[in-house]
N, CA, C and O atoms as a GROMACS GRO file, in nm:
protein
  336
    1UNK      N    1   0.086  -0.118   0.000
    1UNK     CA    2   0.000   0.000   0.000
    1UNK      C    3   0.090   0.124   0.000
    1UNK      O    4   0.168   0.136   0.095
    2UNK      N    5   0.088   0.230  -0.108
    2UNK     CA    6   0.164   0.368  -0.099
    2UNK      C    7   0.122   0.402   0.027
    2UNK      O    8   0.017   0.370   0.082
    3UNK      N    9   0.256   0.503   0.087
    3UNK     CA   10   0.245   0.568   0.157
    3UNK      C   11   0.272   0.687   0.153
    3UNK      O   12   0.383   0.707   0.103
    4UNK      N   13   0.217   0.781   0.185
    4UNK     CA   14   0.272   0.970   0.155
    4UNK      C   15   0.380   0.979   0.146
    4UNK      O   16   0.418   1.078   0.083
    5UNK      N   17   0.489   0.885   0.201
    5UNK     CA   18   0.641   0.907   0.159
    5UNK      C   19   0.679   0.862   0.004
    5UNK      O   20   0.769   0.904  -0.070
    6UNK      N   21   0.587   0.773  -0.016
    6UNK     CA   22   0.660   0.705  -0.140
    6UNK      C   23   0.563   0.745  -0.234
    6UNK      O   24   0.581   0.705  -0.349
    7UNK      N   25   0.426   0.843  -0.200
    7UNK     CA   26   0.407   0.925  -0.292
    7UNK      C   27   0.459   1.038  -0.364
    7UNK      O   28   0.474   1.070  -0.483
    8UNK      N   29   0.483   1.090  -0.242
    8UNK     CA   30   0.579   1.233  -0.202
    8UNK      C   31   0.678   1.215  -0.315
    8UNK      O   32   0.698   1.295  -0.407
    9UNK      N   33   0.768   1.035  -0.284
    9UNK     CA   34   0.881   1.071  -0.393
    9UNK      C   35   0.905   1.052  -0.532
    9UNK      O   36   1.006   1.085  -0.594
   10UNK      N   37   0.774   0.982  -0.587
   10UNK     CA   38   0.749   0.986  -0.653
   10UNK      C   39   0.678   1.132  -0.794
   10UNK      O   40   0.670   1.158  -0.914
   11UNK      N   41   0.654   1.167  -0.694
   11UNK     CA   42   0.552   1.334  -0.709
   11UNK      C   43   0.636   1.390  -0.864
   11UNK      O   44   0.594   1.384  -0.979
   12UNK      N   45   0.789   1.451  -0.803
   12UNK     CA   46   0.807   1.482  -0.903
   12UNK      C   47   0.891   1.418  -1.028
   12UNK      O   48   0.969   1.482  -1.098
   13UNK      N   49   0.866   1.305  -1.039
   13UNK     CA   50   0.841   1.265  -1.161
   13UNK      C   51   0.817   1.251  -1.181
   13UNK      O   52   0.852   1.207  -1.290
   14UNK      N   53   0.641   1.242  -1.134
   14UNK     CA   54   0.521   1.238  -1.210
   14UNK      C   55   0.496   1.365  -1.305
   14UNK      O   56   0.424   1.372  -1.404
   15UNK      N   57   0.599   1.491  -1.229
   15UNK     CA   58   0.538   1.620  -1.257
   15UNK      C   59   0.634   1.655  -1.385
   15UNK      O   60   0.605   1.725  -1.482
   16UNK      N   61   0.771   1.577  -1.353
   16UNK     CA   62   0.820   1.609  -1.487
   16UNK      C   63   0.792   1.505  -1.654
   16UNK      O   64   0.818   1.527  -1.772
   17UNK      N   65   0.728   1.394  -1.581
   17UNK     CA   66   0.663   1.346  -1.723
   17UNK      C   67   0.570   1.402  -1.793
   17UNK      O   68   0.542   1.382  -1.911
   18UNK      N   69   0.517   1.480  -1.710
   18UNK     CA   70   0.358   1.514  -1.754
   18UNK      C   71   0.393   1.644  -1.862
   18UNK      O   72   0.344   1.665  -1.973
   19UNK      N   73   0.478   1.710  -1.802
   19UNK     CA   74   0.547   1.846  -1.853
   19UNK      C   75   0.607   1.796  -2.001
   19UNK      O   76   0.621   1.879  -2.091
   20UNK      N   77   0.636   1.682  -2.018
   20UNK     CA   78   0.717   1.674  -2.160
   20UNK      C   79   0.613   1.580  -2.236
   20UNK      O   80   0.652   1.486  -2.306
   21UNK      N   81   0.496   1.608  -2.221
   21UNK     CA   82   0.382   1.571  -2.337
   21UNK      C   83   0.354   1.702  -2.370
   21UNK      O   84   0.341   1.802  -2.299
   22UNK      N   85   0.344   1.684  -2.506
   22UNK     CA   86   0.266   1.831  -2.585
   22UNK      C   87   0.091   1.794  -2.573
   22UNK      O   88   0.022   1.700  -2.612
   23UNK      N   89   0.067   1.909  -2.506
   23UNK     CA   90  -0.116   1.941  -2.520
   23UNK      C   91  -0.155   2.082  -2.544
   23UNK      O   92  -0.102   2.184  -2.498
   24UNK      N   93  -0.269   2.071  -2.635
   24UNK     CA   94  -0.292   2.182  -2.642
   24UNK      C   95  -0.426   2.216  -2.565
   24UNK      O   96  -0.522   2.287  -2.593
   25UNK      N   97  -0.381   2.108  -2.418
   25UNK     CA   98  -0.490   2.146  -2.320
   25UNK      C   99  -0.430   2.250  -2.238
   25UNK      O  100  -0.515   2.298  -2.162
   26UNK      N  101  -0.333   2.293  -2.228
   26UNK     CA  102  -0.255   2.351  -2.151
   26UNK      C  103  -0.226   2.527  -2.256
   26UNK      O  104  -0.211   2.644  -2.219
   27UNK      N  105  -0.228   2.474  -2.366
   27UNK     CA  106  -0.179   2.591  -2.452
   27UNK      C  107  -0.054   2.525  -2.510
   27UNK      O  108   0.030   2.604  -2.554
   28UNK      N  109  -0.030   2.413  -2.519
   28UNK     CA  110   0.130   2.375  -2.565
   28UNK      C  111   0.252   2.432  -2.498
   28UNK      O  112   0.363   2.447  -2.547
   29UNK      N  113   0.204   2.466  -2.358
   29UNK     CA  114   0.311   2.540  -2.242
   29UNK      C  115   0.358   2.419  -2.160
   29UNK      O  116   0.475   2.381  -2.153
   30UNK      N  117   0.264   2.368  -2.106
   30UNK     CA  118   0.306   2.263  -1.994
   30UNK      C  119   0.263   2.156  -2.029
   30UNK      O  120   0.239   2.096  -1.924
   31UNK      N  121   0.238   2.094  -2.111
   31UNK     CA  122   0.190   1.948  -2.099
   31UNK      C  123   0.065   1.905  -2.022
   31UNK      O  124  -0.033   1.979  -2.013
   32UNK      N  125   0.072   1.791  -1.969
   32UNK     CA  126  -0.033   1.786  -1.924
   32UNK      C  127  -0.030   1.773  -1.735
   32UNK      O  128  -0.082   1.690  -1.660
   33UNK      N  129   0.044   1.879  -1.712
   33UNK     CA  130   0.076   1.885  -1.583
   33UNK      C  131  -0.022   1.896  -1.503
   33UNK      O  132   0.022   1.853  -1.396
   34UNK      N  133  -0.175   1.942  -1.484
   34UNK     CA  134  -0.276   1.975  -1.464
   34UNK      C  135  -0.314   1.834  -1.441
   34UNK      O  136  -0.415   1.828  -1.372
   35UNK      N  137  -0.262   1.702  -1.480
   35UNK     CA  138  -0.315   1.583  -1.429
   35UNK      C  139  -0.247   1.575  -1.269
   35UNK      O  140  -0.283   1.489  -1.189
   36UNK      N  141  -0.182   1.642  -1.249
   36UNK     CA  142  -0.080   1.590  -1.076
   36UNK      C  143  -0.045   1.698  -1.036
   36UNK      O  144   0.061   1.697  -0.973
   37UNK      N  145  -0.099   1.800  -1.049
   37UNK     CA  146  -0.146   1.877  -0.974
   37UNK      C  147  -0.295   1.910  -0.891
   37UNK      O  148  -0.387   1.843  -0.938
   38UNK      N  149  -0.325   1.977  -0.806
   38UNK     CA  150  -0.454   2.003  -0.752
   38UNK      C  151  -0.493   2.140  -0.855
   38UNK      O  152  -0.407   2.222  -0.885
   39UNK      N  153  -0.601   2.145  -0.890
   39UNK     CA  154  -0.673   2.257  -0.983
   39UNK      C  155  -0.591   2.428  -0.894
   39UNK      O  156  -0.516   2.511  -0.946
   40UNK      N  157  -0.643   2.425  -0.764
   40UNK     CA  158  -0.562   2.541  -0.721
   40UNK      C  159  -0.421   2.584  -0.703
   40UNK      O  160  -0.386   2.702  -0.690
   41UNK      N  161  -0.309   2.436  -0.702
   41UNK     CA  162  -0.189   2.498  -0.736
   41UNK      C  163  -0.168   2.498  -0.864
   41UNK      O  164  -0.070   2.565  -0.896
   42UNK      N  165  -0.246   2.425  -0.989
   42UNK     CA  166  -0.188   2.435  -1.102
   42UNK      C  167  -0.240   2.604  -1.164
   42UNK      O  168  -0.161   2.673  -1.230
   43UNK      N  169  -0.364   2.644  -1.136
   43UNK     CA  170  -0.358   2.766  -1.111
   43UNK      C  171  -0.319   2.880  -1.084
   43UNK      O  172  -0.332   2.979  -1.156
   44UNK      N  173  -0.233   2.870  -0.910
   44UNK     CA  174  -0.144   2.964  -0.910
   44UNK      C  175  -0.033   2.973  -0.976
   44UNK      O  176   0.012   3.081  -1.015
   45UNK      N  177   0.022   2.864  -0.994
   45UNK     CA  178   0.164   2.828  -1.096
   45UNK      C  179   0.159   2.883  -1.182
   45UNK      O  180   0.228   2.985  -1.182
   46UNK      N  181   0.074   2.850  -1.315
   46UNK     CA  182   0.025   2.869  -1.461
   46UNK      C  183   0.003   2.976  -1.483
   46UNK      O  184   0.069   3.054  -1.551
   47UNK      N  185  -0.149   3.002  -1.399
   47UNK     CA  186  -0.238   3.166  -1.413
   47UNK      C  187  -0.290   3.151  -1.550
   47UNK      O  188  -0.298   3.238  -1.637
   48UNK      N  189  -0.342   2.960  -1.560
   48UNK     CA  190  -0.424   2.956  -1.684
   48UNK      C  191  -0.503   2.831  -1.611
   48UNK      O  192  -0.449   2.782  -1.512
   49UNK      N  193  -0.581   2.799  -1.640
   49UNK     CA  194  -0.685   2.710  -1.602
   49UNK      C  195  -0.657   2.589  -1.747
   49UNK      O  196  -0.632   2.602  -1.867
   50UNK      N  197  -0.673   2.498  -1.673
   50UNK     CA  198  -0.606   2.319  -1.727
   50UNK      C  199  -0.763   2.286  -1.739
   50UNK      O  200  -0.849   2.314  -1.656
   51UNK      N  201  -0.780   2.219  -1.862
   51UNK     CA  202  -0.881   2.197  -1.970
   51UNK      C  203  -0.887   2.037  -1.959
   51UNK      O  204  -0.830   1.962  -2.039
   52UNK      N  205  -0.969   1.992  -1.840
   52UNK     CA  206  -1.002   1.840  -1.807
   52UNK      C  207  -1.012   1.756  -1.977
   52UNK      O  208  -1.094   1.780  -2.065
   53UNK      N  209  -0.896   1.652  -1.980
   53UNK     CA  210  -0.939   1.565  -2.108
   53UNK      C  211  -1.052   1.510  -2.084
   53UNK      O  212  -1.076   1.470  -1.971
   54UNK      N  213  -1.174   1.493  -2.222
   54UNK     CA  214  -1.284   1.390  -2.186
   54UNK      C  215  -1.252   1.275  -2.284
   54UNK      O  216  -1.229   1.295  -2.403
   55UNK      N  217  -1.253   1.130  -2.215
   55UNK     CA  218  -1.255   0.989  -2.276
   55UNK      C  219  -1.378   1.055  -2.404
   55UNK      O  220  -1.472   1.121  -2.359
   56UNK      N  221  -1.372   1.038  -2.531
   56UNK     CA  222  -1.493   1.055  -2.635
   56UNK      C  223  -1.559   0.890  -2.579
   56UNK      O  224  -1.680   0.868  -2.572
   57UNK      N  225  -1.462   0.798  -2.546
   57UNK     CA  226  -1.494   0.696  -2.590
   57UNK      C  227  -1.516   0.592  -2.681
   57UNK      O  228  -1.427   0.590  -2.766
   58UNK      N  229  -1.619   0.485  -2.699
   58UNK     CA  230  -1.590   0.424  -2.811
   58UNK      C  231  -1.679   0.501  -2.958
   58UNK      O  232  -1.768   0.580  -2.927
   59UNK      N  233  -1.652   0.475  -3.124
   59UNK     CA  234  -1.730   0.484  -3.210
   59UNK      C  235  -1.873   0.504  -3.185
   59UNK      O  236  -1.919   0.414  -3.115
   60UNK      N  237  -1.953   0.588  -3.217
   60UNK     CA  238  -2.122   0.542  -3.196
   60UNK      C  239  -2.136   0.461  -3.241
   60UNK      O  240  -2.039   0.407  -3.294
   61UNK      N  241  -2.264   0.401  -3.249
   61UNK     CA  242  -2.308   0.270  -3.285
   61UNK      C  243  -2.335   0.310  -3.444
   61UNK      O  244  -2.386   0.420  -3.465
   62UNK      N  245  -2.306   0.235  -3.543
   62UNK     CA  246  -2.327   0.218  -3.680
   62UNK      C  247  -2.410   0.158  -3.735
   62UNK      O  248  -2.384   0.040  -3.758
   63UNK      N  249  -2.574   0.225  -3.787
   63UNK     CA  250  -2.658   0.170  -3.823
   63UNK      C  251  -2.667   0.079  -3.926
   63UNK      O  252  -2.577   0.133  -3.990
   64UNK      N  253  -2.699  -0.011  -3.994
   64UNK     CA  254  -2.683  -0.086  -4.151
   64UNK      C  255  -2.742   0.006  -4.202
   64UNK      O  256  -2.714   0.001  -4.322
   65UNK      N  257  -2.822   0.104  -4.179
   65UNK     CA  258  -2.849   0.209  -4.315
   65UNK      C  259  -2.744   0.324  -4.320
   65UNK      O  260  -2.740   0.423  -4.393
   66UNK      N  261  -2.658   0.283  -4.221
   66UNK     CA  262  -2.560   0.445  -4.232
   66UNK      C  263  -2.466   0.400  -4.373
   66UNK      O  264  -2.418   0.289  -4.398
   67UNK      N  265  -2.457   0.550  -4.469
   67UNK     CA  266  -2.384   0.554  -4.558
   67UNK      C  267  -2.260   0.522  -4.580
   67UNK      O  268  -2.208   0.477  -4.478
   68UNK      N  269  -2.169   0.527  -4.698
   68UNK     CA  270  -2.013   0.472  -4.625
   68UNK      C  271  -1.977   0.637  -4.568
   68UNK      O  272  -1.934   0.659  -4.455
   69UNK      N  273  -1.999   0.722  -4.649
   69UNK     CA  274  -1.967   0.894  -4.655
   69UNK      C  275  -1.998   0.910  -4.483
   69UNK      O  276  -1.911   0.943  -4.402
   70UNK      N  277  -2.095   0.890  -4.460
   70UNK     CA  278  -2.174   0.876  -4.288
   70UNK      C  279  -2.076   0.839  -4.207
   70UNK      O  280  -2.031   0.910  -4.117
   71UNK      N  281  -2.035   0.716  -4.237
   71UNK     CA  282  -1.961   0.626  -4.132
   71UNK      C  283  -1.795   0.694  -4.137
   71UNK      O  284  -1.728   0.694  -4.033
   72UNK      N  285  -1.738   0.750  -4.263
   72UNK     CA  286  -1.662   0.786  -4.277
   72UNK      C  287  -1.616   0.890  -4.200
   72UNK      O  288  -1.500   0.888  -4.158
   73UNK      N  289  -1.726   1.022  -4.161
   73UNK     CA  290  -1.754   1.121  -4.119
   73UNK      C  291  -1.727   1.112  -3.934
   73UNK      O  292  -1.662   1.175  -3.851
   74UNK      N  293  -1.829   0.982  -3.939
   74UNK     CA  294  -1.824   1.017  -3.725
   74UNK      C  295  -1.660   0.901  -3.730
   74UNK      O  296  -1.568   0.939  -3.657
   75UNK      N  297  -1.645   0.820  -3.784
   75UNK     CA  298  -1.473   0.750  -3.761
   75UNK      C  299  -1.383   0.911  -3.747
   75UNK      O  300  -1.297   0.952  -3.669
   76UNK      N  301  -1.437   0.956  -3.837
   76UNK     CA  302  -1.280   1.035  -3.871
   76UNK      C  303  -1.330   1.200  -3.736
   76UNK      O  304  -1.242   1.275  -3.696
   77UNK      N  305  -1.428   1.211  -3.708
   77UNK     CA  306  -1.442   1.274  -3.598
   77UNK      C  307  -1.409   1.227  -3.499
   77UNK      O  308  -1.317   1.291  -3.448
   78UNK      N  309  -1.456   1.096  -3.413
   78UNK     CA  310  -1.416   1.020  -3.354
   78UNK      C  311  -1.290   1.056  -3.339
   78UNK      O  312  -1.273   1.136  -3.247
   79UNK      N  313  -1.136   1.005  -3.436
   79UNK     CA  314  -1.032   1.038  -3.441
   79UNK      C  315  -0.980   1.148  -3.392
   79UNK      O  316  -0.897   1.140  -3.302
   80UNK      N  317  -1.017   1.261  -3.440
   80UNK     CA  318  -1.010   1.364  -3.376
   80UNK      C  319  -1.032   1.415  -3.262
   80UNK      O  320  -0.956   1.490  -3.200
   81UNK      N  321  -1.170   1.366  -3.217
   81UNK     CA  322  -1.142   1.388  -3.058
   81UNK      C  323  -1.051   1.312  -2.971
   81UNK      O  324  -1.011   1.359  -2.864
   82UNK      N  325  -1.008   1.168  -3.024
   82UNK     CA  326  -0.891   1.102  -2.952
   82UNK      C  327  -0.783   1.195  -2.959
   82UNK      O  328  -0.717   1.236  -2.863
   83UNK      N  329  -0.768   1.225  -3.077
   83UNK     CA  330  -0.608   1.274  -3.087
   83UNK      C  331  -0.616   1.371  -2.995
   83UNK      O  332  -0.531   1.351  -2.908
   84UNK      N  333  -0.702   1.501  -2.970
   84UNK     CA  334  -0.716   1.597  -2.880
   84UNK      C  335  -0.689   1.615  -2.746
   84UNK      O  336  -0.716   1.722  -2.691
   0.00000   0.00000   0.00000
């Protein structure tokens, strides 16, 4: 079971991994440091507010009447919100 010590030492290298992902949840400044931080110190730090990722999740469901152009459309949206 962690303990606050072996969270503690862990901490910052959680904080420097997070920092060397590019997001442009952050503005492409910090990465995604805003995951291991608390909302109010990443706040005072930044003096920008960190943009919670949302899971899109899986594909919608694909009707047998959906078009290929249709299906083409929510995949490749889909995509896009992953990559985001």
């Amino acid at each position: 079971m962690p303990t606050y010590n072996t969270i503690n030492d862990i901490h910052p290298f959680l904080k420097k991994n997070t920092t060397s992902v590019s997001s442009q949840l952050s503005g492409y400044q910090h990465g995604l440091l805003g995951i291991v931080l608390e909302t109010q110190i990443y706040n005072n730090v930044i003096d920008k507010d960190f943009i919670e990722f949302l899971n899109p999740g899986t594909v919608s469901t694909i009707l047998a009447t959906s078009t290929e152009p249709y299906i083409s459309e929510m995949v490749r949206n889909h995509q896009e919100q992953v990559r985001e």
